[in-house]
C-alpha positions, 0 to 999 in steps of 0.5 A: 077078661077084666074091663078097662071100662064098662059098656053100656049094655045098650050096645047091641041094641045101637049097633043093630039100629039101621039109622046107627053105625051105617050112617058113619061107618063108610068104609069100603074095600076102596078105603085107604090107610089103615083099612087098607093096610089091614086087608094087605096084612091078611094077604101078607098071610092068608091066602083064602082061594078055596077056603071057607070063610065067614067075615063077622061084622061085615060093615060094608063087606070090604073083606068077605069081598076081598076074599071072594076076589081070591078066589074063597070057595064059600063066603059067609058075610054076618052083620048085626045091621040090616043097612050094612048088609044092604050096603055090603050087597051092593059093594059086593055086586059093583065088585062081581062078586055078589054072586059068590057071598052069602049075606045074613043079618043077626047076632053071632051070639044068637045064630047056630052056624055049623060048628069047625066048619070056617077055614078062616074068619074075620072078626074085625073093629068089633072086640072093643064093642062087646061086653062080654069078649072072652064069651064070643071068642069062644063061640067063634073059636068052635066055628073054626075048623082045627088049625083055622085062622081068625084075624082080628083086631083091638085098640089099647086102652090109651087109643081113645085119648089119641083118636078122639081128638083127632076124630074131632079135628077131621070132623073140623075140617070136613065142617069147614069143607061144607061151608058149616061153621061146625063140625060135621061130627056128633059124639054123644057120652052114652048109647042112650043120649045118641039113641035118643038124638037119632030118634028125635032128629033124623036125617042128621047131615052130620055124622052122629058118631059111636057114642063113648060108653059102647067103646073101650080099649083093651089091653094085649095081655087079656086078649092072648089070656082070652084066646088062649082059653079059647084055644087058639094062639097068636100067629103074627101080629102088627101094631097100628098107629094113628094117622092125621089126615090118613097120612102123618103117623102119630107116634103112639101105637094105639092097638093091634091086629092080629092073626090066630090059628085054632089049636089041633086037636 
Protein backbone atom coordinates (compact mmCIF):
# COMPACT_ATOMS: atom_id res chain seq x y z
CA UNK A 1 0.00 0.00 0.00
CA UNK A 2 1.73 3.29 -0.90
CA UNK A 3 1.46 6.07 1.54
CA UNK A 4 -0.16 9.21 1.10
CA UNK A 5 2.01 10.52 3.79
CA UNK A 6 4.47 8.90 6.29
CA UNK A 7 4.00 8.22 9.86
CA UNK A 8 5.99 9.14 12.73
CA UNK A 9 7.21 5.73 13.84
CA UNK A 10 6.67 6.99 17.27
CA UNK A 11 2.97 6.16 16.77
CA UNK A 12 2.89 3.14 18.55
CA UNK A 13 4.69 4.21 21.08
CA UNK A 14 1.76 7.67 21.90
CA UNK A 15 -0.98 5.78 21.25
CA UNK A 16 0.05 3.08 24.12
CA UNK A 17 0.83 6.15 26.33
CA UNK A 18 -1.93 6.32 29.40
CA UNK A 19 -1.92 10.04 29.42
CA UNK A 20 -2.20 9.97 25.22
CA UNK A 21 -5.48 9.15 23.43
CA UNK A 22 -7.62 8.19 26.49
CA UNK A 23 -7.42 11.91 27.68
CA UNK A 24 -9.43 12.87 24.23
CA UNK A 25 -11.07 9.91 22.75
CA UNK A 26 -14.28 10.01 25.08
CA UNK A 27 -16.02 7.98 22.97
CA UNK A 28 -18.89 5.58 24.16
CA UNK A 29 -21.60 3.43 23.22
CA UNK A 30 -24.03 6.54 24.12
CA UNK A 31 -21.95 8.85 21.32
CA UNK A 32 -24.30 10.07 18.73
CA UNK A 33 -23.40 10.85 15.06
CA UNK A 34 -21.36 9.40 13.03
CA UNK A 35 -20.21 6.97 15.83
CA UNK A 36 -23.64 5.93 16.10
CA UNK A 37 -24.17 5.39 12.80
CA UNK A 38 -21.22 3.26 12.41
CA UNK A 39 -22.46 0.82 15.42
CA UNK A 40 -26.30 0.76 13.17
CA UNK A 41 -24.28 -0.12 9.91
CA UNK A 42 -22.81 -3.14 11.61
CA UNK A 43 -26.24 -4.21 12.92
CA UNK A 44 -27.58 -3.30 9.18
CA UNK A 45 -25.42 -6.44 8.57
CA UNK A 46 -24.10 -8.35 11.41
CA UNK A 47 -25.75 -10.12 13.67
CA UNK A 48 -23.17 -11.05 16.28
CA UNK A 49 -25.49 -13.41 18.97
CA UNK A 50 -23.60 -16.34 19.15
CA UNK A 51 -20.43 -15.43 17.56
CA UNK A 52 -16.87 -14.97 18.48
CA UNK A 53 -15.92 -11.60 18.28
CA UNK A 54 -12.70 -9.71 19.16
CA UNK A 55 -13.01 -5.85 18.87
CA UNK A 56 -9.32 -4.42 18.20
CA UNK A 57 -8.74 -1.21 19.31
CA UNK A 58 -11.50 -1.22 21.68
CA UNK A 59 -11.06 2.55 22.97
CA UNK A 60 -13.66 2.51 25.38
CA UNK A 61 -15.43 -0.68 24.34
CA UNK A 62 -18.40 0.87 22.58
CA UNK A 63 -18.73 -2.12 20.57
CA UNK A 64 -17.34 -5.20 21.90
CA UNK A 65 -20.28 -4.06 24.47
CA UNK A 66 -22.74 -3.59 21.86
CA UNK A 67 -22.14 -6.83 20.49
CA UNK A 68 -22.11 -8.80 24.12
CA UNK A 69 -25.60 -6.77 24.20
CA UNK A 70 -26.60 -9.15 21.22
CA UNK A 71 -25.95 -11.76 22.47
CA UNK A 72 -22.12 -12.72 21.11
CA UNK A 73 -21.27 -15.91 22.53
CA UNK A 74 -17.21 -14.95 23.18
CA UNK A 75 -15.95 -11.24 23.19
CA UNK A 76 -12.50 -10.55 23.22
CA UNK A 77 -11.77 -6.60 23.55
CA UNK A 78 -7.72 -5.43 22.87
CA UNK A 79 -6.54 -2.02 23.40
CA UNK A 80 -2.81 -0.91 23.10
CA UNK A 81 -3.71 1.71 26.04
CA UNK A 82 -4.03 0.34 29.81
CA UNK A 83 -6.31 3.66 30.46
CA UNK A 84 -8.75 2.74 27.56
CA UNK A 85 -8.89 -0.48 28.87
CA UNK A 86 -9.72 0.70 32.18
CA UNK A 87 -12.40 2.97 30.61
CA UNK A 88 -13.80 0.02 28.39
CA UNK A 89 -14.31 -2.09 31.81
CA UNK A 90 -15.85 0.21 33.45
CA UNK A 91 -18.66 1.23 30.50
CA UNK A 92 -18.89 -2.47 30.13
CA UNK A 93 -19.80 -2.91 33.69
CA UNK A 94 -22.39 0.21 33.75
CA UNK A 95 -23.77 -1.70 30.76
CA UNK A 96 -23.89 -5.48 32.60
CA UNK A 97 -22.08 -6.73 30.53
CA UNK A 98 -18.69 -6.83 31.95
CA UNK A 99 -18.95 -10.27 32.81
CA UNK A 100 -19.24 -11.22 29.31
CA UNK A 101 -16.02 -9.49 27.51
CA UNK A 102 -12.49 -10.43 28.08
CA UNK A 103 -10.24 -7.12 28.18
CA UNK A 104 -6.50 -7.60 27.24
CA UNK A 105 -4.07 -4.55 27.07
CA UNK A 106 -1.30 -5.08 23.95
CA UNK A 107 -0.29 -4.85 20.53
CA UNK A 108 -2.28 -7.25 17.72
CA UNK A 109 1.01 -7.01 16.20
CA UNK A 110 2.55 -8.83 19.11
CA UNK A 111 0.11 -10.88 20.65
CA UNK A 112 -0.59 -14.70 19.58
CA UNK A 113 -4.06 -15.08 19.53
CA UNK A 114 -5.63 -18.39 17.92
CA UNK A 115 -5.66 -18.34 14.42
CA UNK A 116 -9.47 -18.75 11.97
CA UNK A 117 -10.76 -18.56 15.49
CA UNK A 118 -12.90 -14.82 15.42
CA UNK A 119 -16.46 -14.81 13.41
CA UNK A 120 -16.20 -11.32 13.52
CA UNK A 121 -13.66 -8.58 14.24
CA UNK A 122 -13.97 -5.11 14.48
CA UNK A 123 -10.79 -2.83 13.41
CA UNK A 124 -11.97 0.51 13.70
CA UNK A 125 -10.30 4.46 13.38
CA UNK A 126 -7.33 2.49 13.53
CA UNK A 127 -5.87 2.09 9.55
CA UNK A 128 -4.82 5.46 9.15
CA UNK A 129 -2.89 5.19 12.41
CA UNK A 130 -0.68 2.17 11.26
CA UNK A 131 2.64 2.43 9.27
CA UNK A 132 2.58 -0.56 7.77
CA UNK A 133 -1.56 -1.30 7.15
CA UNK A 134 -1.04 -4.23 4.38
CA UNK A 135 1.00 -6.01 7.27
CA UNK A 136 -1.81 -6.15 10.00
CA UNK A 137 -4.60 -6.71 7.66
CA UNK A 138 -3.00 -9.77 6.92
CA UNK A 139 -2.43 -10.68 10.53
CA UNK A 140 -6.06 -10.10 11.11
CA UNK A 141 -7.13 -11.63 8.11
CA UNK A 142 -5.54 -15.51 9.58
CA UNK A 143 -7.43 -14.76 12.84
CA UNK A 144 -10.74 -14.96 11.18
CA UNK A 145 -12.40 -18.19 10.84
CA UNK A 146 -13.25 -18.79 6.57
CA UNK A 147 -16.12 -16.67 5.80
CA UNK A 148 -15.70 -14.41 8.91
CA UNK A 149 -16.73 -10.83 8.64
CA UNK A 150 -14.18 -7.62 9.70
CA UNK A 151 -15.61 -4.23 9.78
CA UNK A 152 -13.49 -1.63 9.40
CA UNK A 153 -13.13 1.91 8.46
CA UNK A 154 -10.62 4.80 7.01
CA UNK A 155 -10.46 8.28 5.85
CA UNK A 156 -9.43 9.67 2.43
CA UNK A 157 -6.59 11.61 1.95
CA UNK A 158 -8.78 14.96 1.59
CA UNK A 159 -10.38 14.06 5.19
CA UNK A 160 -7.69 16.01 6.89
CA UNK A 161 -8.39 19.57 5.24
CA UNK A 162 -11.94 19.12 6.20
CA UNK A 163 -11.85 17.83 9.50
CA UNK A 164 -9.14 19.58 11.01
CA UNK A 165 -10.82 22.98 10.85
CA UNK A 166 -13.74 21.96 11.79
CA UNK A 167 -11.82 20.14 15.08
CA UNK A 168 -10.82 23.37 15.66
CA UNK A 169 -13.72 25.37 15.63
CA UNK A 170 -15.84 22.80 18.07
CA UNK A 171 -12.30 23.19 20.14
CA UNK A 172 -13.74 27.03 19.72
CA UNK A 173 -16.67 26.89 20.77
CA UNK A 174 -16.38 24.16 23.73
CA UNK A 175 -13.37 27.18 25.03
CA UNK A 176 -15.95 29.81 24.97
CA UNK A 177 -18.42 27.41 27.03
CA UNK A 178 -15.49 27.26 29.54
CA UNK A 179 -15.30 30.70 29.84
CA UNK A 180 -11.53 30.35 28.17
CA UNK A 181 -10.46 32.98 25.96
CA UNK A 182 -9.21 29.67 23.79
CA UNK A 183 -9.82 27.05 22.61
CA UNK A 184 -9.64 24.00 24.68
CA UNK A 185 -8.00 21.72 22.07
CA UNK A 186 -3.98 21.41 21.32
CA UNK A 187 -2.74 19.80 18.24
CA UNK A 188 1.01 19.50 18.08
CA UNK A 189 2.72 18.69 14.39
CA UNK A 190 4.39 15.76 15.41
CA UNK A 191 4.34 12.65 17.88
CA UNK A 192 7.46 13.92 19.61
CA UNK A 193 6.24 17.63 20.10
CA UNK A 194 2.81 16.18 21.89
CA UNK A 195 4.95 13.57 23.79
CA UNK A 196 6.98 16.13 25.25
CA UNK A 197 4.09 18.64 26.04
CA UNK A 198 2.22 15.77 27.99
CA UNK A 199 5.44 14.94 29.76
CA UNK A 200 6.21 18.59 30.69
CA UNK A 201 2.55 19.91 31.39
CA UNK A 202 0.15 17.25 33.00
CA UNK A 203 -2.97 17.33 33.57
CA UNK A 204 -3.76 19.41 30.74
CA UNK A 205 -7.31 20.59 31.01
CA UNK A 206 -7.41 21.06 27.19
CA UNK A 207 -7.59 18.20 24.94
CA UNK A 208 -4.03 17.73 23.69
CA UNK A 209 -5.15 16.00 20.57
CA UNK A 210 -3.64 13.28 17.95
CA UNK A 211 -0.77 14.95 16.57
CA UNK A 212 -0.62 15.29 12.79
CA UNK A 213 2.48 12.98 11.76
CA UNK A 214 0.55 9.83 13.33
CA UNK A 215 -2.56 10.55 10.88
CA UNK A 216 -3.07 9.95 7.17
CA UNK A 217 -5.62 9.48 4.68
CA UNK A 218 -5.92 6.68 2.49
CA UNK A 219 -7.24 6.05 -0.60
CA UNK A 220 -10.22 3.38 -1.57
CA UNK A 221 -8.36 1.59 -3.99
CA UNK A 222 -5.29 0.60 -1.91
CA UNK A 223 -7.19 -0.44 0.77
CA UNK A 224 -9.77 -3.10 -1.55
CA UNK A 225 -5.83 -3.69 -3.21
CA UNK A 226 -4.68 -4.72 0.66
CA UNK A 227 -7.49 -6.88 1.72
CA UNK A 228 -7.55 -8.50 -1.51
CA UNK A 229 -4.23 -9.60 -0.89
CA UNK A 230 -5.14 -10.45 2.59
CA UNK A 231 -7.92 -12.56 1.29
CA UNK A 232 -10.79 -11.12 2.12
CA UNK A 233 -13.40 -8.77 -0.08
CA UNK A 234 -15.56 -6.04 0.38
CA UNK A 235 -19.17 -7.06 1.14
CA UNK A 236 -21.04 -3.53 1.83
CA UNK A 237 -19.49 -0.20 2.25
CA UNK A 238 -20.99 3.19 3.18
CA UNK A 239 -19.10 6.74 2.87
CA UNK A 240 -19.13 9.33 5.69
CA UNK A 241 -19.46 12.60 5.54
CA UNK A 242 -18.26 15.21 7.96
CA UNK A 243 -20.77 16.93 10.31
CA UNK A 244 -20.60 20.90 11.92
CA UNK A 245 -21.85 20.39 15.60
CA UNK A 246 -22.52 16.62 14.80
CA UNK A 247 -25.52 17.59 13.10
CA UNK A 248 -24.81 19.71 9.42
CA UNK A 249 -23.45 17.33 6.85
CA UNK A 250 -20.49 19.09 4.95
CA UNK A 251 -20.83 17.91 1.63
CA UNK A 252 -17.50 16.29 1.09
CA UNK A 253 -17.26 12.33 1.83
CA UNK A 254 -14.15 12.31 3.74
CA UNK A 255 -13.75 8.38 4.21
CA UNK A 256 -15.63 4.83 4.34
CA UNK A 257 -16.51 1.82 6.32
CA UNK A 258 -16.63 -0.85 5.27
CA UNK A 259 -17.46 -4.76 5.77
CA UNK A 260 -15.19 -7.65 4.58
CA UNK A 261 -15.82 -11.10 4.47
CA UNK A 262 -12.80 -13.74 4.68
CA UNK A 263 -12.67 -15.88 1.36
CA UNK A 264 -13.32 -19.75 1.61
CA UNK A 265 -10.80 -21.95 1.47
Amino acid sequence: MREESRLNPRVTEYFARRDAAAQWWNITLETGGRYRRQIAFMFEHISPAGLRVLDIATGQGRFAIACARAGAKEVLALDISSAMIEKATENARRHGVDHKIKFLTGDIAALNLPQSHFDVITFMEVLVHLPEPDKLLNQVSKLLSHGGLLLTNFDYPNAERVTYPIDRFHGFLRGLTRARATSDLVMHATVDQTITHLQCVPNDSSLVMRPRDAYRGLSPVSIERSLQDSGMVIVARKRDYARMLRVVPVPVAVGEIVICRKAQP
